[in-house]
N, C-alpha and C positions, 0 to 999 in steps of 0.2 A: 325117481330116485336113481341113483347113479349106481352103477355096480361096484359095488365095493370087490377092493383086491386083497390077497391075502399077502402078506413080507412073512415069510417064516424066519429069517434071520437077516437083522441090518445093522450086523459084523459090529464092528466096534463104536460105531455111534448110536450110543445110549447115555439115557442121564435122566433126571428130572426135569419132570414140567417146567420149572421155574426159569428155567435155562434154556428151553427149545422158543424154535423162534414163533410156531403157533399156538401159544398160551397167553392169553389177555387177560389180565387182572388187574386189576386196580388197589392200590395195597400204598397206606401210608410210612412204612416202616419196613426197610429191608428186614429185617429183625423177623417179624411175622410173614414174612411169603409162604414159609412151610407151611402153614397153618390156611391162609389166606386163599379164598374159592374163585378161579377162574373159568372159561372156558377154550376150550380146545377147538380154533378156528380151522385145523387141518379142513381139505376142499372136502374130502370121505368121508371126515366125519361131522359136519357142521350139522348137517338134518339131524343127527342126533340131540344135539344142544347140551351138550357131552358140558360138566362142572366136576373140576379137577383141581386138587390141592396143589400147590407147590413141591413139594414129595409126590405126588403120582408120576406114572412114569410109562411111556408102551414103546410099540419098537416101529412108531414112527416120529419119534424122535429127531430133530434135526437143530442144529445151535442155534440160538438166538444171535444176530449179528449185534453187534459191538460198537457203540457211537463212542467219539472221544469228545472233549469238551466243545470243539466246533460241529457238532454233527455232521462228521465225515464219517462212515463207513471206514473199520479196519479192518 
């Protein structure tokens, strides 16, 4: 197992799960994501097998990137 590090504070990039870019769920309905259980692919915390709502939320956080309709990266 990997040493896990500690962020005591990662300043203004916070937000929900739903929205970070290491959250995998699978969810038919934008509608229900808040609701809707995925898991938390972060590298630190994968061993855990860490299942987290769309509203959960921790302070490794980081944006989900953004495809446009051609699947380019914005």
């Amino acid at each position: 197992m990997s040493n896990y590090s500690r962020i005591a504070d990662q300043g203004e990039e916070q937000g929900h799960c739903k929205g970070c870019r290491w959250w995998q769920a699978e969810h038919e309905d934008v509608a229900h994501e808040n609701e809707d259980l995925g898991l938390c692919m972060h590298q630190e915390l994968t061993h855990f097998s860490l299942q987290v709502t769309g509203q959960s939320g921790c302070n490794r956080f980081e944006p989900a990137k953004v495809l446009d309709y051609a699947g380019a990266n914005l």
